[in-house]
C-alpha positions, 0 to 999 in steps of 0.5 A: 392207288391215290389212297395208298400214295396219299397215306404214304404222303402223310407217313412221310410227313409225319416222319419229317416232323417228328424228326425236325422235333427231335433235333429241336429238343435234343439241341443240335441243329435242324439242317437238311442233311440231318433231316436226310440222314434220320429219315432216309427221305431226299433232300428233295423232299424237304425243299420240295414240301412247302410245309415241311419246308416252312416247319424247318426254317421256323424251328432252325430260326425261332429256337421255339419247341412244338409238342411232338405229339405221339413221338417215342424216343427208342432211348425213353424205352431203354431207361424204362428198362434199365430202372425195372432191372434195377429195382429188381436188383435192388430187392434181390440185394434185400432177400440175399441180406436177409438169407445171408443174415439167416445163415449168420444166425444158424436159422438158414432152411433148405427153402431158404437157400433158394 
């Protein structure tokens, strides 16, 4: 049991400073109801846990940027997406010029319509 509580602990503390991180380096301002709002921790939570606490009130202060170490920003996944859609746009553009210059030329196949 006091394992299972101390690695929820540290889930949530990774949480908290994951998020502080991200605020940081999207720019907006690290306050104790945007911690709330994008962890679904207590505002307890951050006034409660003296590292957490002090992480906080260090970044709102210095402006200063730790790594955010194994953090993914779900919109990172998104634009990887988006380019590998769009590169294979882009080289099904260059079959349908090639099939569509065939045609022009009267060389188009059977196979080639596909």
């Amino acid at each position: 049991m006091l394992e299972v509580n101390r690695k929820r602990n540290q889930e949530k503390e990774q949480l908290a400073r994951k998020a502080i991180f991200s605020l940081k380096q999207e720019g907006l301002p690290i306050s104790v109801a945007t911690l709330v709002q994008r962890t679904g921790l207590s505002r307890g939570y951050f006034y409660k846990m003296k590292e957490i606490r002090d992480l906080w009130e260090k970044e709102q202060a210095t402006g200063v940027q730790e790594p955010v170490g194994e953090f993914i920003d779900p919109r990172d996944k998104e634009i990887e997406k988006l380019k590998a859609e769009r590169d294979y746009l882009i080289e099904e553009k260059k079959r349908l010029e090639q099939v569509l210059k065939k045609y022009e030329l009267g060389f188009l196949t059977r196979k080639d319509r596909m």
